[in-house]
Backbone as CSV, one residue per row, in Angstrom:
resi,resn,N_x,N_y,N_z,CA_x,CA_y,CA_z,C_x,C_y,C_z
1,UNK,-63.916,212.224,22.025,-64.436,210.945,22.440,-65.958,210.993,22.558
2,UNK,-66.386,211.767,23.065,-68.091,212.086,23.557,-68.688,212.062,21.989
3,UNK,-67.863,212.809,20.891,-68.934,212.904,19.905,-68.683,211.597,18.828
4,UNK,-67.791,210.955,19.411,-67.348,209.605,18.502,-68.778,208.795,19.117
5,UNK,-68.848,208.364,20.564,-70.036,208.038,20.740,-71.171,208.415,20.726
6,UNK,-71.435,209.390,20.518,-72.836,210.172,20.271,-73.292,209.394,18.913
7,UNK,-71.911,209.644,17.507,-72.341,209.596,16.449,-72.212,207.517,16.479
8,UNK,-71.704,207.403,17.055,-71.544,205.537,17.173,-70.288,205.709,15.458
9,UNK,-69.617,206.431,16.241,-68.213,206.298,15.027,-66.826,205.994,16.139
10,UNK,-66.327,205.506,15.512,-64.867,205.056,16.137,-64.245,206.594,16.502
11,UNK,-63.602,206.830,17.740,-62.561,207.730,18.000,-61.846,208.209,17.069
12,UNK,-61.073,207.050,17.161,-59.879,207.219,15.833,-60.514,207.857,14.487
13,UNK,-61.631,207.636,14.340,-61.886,208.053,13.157,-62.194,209.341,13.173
14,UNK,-63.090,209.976,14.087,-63.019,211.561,14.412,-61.376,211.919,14.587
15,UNK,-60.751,211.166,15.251,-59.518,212.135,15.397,-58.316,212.071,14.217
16,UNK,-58.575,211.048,13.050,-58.045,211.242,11.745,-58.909,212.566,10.919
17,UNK,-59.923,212.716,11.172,-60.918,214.160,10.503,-60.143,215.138,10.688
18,UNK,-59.928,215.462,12.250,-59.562,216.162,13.082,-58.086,216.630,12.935
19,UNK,-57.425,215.496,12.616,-55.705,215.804,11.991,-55.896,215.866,10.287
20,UNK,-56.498,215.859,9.830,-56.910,215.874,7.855,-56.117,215.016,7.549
21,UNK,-55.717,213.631,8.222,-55.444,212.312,7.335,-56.785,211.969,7.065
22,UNK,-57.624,212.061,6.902,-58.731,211.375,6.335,-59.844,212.529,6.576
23,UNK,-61.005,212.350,5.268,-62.300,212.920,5.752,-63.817,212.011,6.387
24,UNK,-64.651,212.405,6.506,-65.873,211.747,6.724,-66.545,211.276,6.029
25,UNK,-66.747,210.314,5.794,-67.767,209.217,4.464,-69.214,210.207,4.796
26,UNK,-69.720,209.652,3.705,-71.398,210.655,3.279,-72.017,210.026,4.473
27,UNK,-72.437,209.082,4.964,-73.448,209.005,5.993,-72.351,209.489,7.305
28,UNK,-71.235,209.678,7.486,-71.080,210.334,8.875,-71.082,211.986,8.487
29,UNK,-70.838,212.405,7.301,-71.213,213.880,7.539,-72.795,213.948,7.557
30,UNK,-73.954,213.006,6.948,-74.803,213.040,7.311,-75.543,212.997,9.224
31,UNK,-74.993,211.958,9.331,-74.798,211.979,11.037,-74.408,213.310,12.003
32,UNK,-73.116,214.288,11.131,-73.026,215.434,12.125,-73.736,216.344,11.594
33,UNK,-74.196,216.449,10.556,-75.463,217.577,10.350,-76.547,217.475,11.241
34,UNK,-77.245,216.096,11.267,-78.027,215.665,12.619,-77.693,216.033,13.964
35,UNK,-76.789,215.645,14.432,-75.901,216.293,15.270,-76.007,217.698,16.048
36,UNK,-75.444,218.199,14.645,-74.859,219.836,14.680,-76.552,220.535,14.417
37,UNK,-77.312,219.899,14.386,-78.784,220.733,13.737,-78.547,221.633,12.575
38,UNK,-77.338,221.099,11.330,-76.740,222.139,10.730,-77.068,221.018,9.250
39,UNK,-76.786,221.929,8.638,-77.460,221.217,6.745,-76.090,220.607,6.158
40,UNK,-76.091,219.629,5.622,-74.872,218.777,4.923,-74.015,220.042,4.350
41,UNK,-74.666,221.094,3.405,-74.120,222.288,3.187,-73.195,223.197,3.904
42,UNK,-74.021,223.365,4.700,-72.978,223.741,5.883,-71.812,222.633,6.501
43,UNK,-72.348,221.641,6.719,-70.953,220.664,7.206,-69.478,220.609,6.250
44,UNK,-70.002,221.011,5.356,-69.276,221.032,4.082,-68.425,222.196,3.574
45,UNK,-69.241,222.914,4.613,-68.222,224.444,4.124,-68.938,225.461,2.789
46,UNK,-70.033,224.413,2.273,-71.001,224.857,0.885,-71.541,226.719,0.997
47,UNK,-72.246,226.486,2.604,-72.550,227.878,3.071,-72.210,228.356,4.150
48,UNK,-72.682,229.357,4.675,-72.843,230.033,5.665,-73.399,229.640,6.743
């Protein structure tokens, strides 16, 4: 819940990520890279 509002994304929608019925559209994995202080790459699993 805390990071649904942080990112101004619906609950439900983190917690469909969260169960892998659904993934994150390009501007909310953009949003948790911001977030996470972490590179789209990394959100992605790309790197390390």
């Amino acid at each position: 819940m805390q990071l649904a509002k942080m990112l101004n994304i619906s609950q439900s929608a983190v917690a469909k990520w969260e169960l892998g019925k659904t993934e994150p559209t390009a501007s909310a994995i953009i949003k948790l890279a911001k977030f996470f202080d972490e590179s789209t790459d990394y959100i992605l699993g790309l790197t390390d």
